[in-house]
C-alpha positions as CSV (number, residue, x, y, z in Angstrom):
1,X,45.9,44.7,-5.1
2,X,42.9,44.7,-3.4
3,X,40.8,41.7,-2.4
4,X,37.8,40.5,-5.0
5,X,35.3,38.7,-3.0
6,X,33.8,35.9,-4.8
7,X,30.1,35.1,-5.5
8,X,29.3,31.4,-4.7
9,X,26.8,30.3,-7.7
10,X,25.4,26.8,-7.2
11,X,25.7,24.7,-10.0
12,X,23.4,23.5,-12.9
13,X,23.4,19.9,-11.4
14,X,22.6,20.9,-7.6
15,X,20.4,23.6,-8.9
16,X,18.7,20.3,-10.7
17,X,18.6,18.4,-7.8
18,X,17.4,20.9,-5.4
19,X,14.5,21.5,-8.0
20,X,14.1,17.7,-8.0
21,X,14.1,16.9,-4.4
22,X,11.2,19.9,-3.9
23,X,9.2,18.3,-6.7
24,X,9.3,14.9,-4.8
25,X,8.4,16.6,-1.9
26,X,5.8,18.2,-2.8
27,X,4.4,15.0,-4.7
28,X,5.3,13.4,-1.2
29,X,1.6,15.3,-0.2
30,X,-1.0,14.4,-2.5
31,X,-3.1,11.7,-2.0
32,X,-0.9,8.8,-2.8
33,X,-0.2,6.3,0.1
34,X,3.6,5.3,0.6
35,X,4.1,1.6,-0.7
36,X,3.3,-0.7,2.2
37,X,6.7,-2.5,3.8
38,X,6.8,-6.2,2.0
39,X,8.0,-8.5,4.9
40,X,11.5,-9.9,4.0
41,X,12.2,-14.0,3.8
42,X,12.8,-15.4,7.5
43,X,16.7,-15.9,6.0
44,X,16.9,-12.2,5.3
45,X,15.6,-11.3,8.7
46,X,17.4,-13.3,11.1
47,X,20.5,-15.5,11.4
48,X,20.5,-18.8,12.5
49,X,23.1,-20.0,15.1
50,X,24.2,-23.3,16.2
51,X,23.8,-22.7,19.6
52,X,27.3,-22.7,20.0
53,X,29.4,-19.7,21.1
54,X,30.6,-17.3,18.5
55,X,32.6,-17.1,15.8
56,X,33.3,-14.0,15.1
57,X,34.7,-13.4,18.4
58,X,32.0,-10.7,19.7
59,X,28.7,-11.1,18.4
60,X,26.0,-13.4,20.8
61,X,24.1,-16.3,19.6
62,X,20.3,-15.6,19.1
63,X,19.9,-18.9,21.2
64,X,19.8,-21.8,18.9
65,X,18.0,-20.7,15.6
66,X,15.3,-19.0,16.6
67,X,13.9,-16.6,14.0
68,X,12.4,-13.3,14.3
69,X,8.9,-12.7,15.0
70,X,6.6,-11.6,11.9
71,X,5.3,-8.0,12.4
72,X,1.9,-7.3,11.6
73,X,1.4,-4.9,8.5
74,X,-0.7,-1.9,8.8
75,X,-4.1,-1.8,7.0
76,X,-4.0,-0.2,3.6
77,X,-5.5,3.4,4.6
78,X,-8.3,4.8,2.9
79,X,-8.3,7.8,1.1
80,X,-11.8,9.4,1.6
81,X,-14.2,11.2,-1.1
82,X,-13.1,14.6,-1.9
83,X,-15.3,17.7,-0.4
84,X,-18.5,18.2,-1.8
85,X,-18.6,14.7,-3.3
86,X,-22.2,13.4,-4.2
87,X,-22.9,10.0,-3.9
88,X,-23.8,8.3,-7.0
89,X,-26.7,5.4,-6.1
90,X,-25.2,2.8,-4.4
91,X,-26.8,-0.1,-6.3
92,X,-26.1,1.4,-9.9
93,X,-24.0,-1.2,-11.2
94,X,-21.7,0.6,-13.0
95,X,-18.5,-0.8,-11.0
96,X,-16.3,-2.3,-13.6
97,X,-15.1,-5.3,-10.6
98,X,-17.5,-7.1,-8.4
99,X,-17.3,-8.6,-5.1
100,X,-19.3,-10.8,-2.5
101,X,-18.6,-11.7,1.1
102,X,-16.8,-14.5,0.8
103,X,-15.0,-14.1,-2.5
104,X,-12.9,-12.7,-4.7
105,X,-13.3,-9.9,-6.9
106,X,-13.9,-10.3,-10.5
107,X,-13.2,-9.9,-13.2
108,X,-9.3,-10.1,-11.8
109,X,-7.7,-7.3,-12.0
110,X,-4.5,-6.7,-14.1
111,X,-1.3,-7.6,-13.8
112,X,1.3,-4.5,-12.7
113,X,4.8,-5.2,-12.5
114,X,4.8,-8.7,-12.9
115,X,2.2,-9.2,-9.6
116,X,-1.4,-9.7,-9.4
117,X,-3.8,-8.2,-7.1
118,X,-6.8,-10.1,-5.6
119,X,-9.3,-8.1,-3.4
120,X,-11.6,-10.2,-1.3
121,X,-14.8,-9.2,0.7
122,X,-14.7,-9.7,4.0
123,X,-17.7,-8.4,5.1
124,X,-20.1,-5.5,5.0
125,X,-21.2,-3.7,8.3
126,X,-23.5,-0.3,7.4
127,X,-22.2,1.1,4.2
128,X,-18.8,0.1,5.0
129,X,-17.1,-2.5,3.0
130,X,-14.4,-5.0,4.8
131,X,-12.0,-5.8,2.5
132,X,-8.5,-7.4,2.1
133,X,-6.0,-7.4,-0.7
134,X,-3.3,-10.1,-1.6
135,X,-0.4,-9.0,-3.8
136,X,0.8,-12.2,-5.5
137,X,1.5,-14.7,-3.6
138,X,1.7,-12.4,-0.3
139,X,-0.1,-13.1,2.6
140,X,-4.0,-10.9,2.7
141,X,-3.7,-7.9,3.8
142,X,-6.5,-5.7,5.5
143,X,-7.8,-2.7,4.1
144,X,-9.4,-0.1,6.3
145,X,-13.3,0.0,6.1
146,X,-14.1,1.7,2.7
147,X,-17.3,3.3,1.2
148,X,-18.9,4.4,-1.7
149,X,-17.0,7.5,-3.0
150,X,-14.0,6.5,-1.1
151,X,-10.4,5.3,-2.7
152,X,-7.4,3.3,-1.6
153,X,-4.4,2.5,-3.4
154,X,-2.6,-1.0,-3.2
155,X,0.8,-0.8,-4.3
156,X,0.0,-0.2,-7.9
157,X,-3.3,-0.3,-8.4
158,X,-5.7,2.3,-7.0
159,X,-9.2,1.6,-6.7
160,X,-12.5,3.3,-5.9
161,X,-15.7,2.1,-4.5
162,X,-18.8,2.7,-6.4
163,X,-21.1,0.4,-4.5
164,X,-22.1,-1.1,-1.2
165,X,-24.9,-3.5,-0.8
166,X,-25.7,-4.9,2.3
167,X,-28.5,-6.5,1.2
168,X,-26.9,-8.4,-1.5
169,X,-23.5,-8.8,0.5
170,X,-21.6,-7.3,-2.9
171,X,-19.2,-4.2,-3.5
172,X,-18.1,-3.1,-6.6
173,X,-15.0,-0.7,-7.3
174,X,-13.0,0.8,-10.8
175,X,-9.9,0.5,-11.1
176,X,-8.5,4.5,-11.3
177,X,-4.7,4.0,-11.6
């Protein structure tokens, strides 16, 4: 009898996932930022020792307790205005949220997942806005310079700037996502 060779088909469920997996990919390149690293509880990042020898019989005492050093998160990038864009005037006061050196954003924004988001106006150099962004009851985080026309996405909100004032020391944004 002679030999049938046999055609490998992939099945409906990899054939499913391999669809899946391009989709994310190709989601993977839009203009969405990847969720900024949250740092994790000093427990959860080092363990403490008793400056005594070890327990386990092989691992090394850190030296007595002492924790990790906090990295330093990235600012949130800044997605800029898409080609072609036209400025809108910058004192038009049609931002929805409105912020002065020194101060929080209001109204506040809304809640997403259980967490907050507070944006605060560091300063104002040119037509570039200084801002930095607190989720909950995180630590402020720095957000790359920003301009009129120009967007950034915080975890799960997404903002745009519609305004810069230097004169009044104010920038107002909408909330797009």
């Amino acid at each position: 009898m002679p030999a049938r060779s046999t055609v490998i088909r992939p099945s409906a469920a990899r054939l499913a996932g391999a669809l899946f997996a391009v989709t994310l990919l190709a989601a993977g390149c839009g203009a969405s930022a990847p969720e900024p690293e949250r740092p994790l509880p000093a427990s959860a990042t080092s363990a403490a020792s008793d400056g005594g020898g070890t327990s386990d019989g092989g691992g090394a005492s850190d030296g007595g307790g002492q924790t990790a050093a906090e990295v330093p998160l990235e600012p949130y990038p800044v997605t800029p205005a898409p080609e072609g864009f036209v400025p809108p005037e910058a004192c038009s006061g049609e931002g929805a949220y409105l912020g002065k050196v020194g101060s929080t954003a209001t109204p506040e924004l809304p809640e997403r997942a259980g967490e907050t988001l507070a944006i605060d106006v560091v300063g104002i150099e040119g037509e570039d806005a200084q801002l930095t962004a607190t989720v909950g009851e995180g630590s402020p985080r720095e957000v790359e310079a920003v301009t009129l026309g120009e967007s950034v996405t915080i975890d799960l909100w997404t903002i745009s700037v519609t305004s810069v004032r230097g004169d009044t020391q104010q920038v107002e944004f909408d909330l797009i996502n």
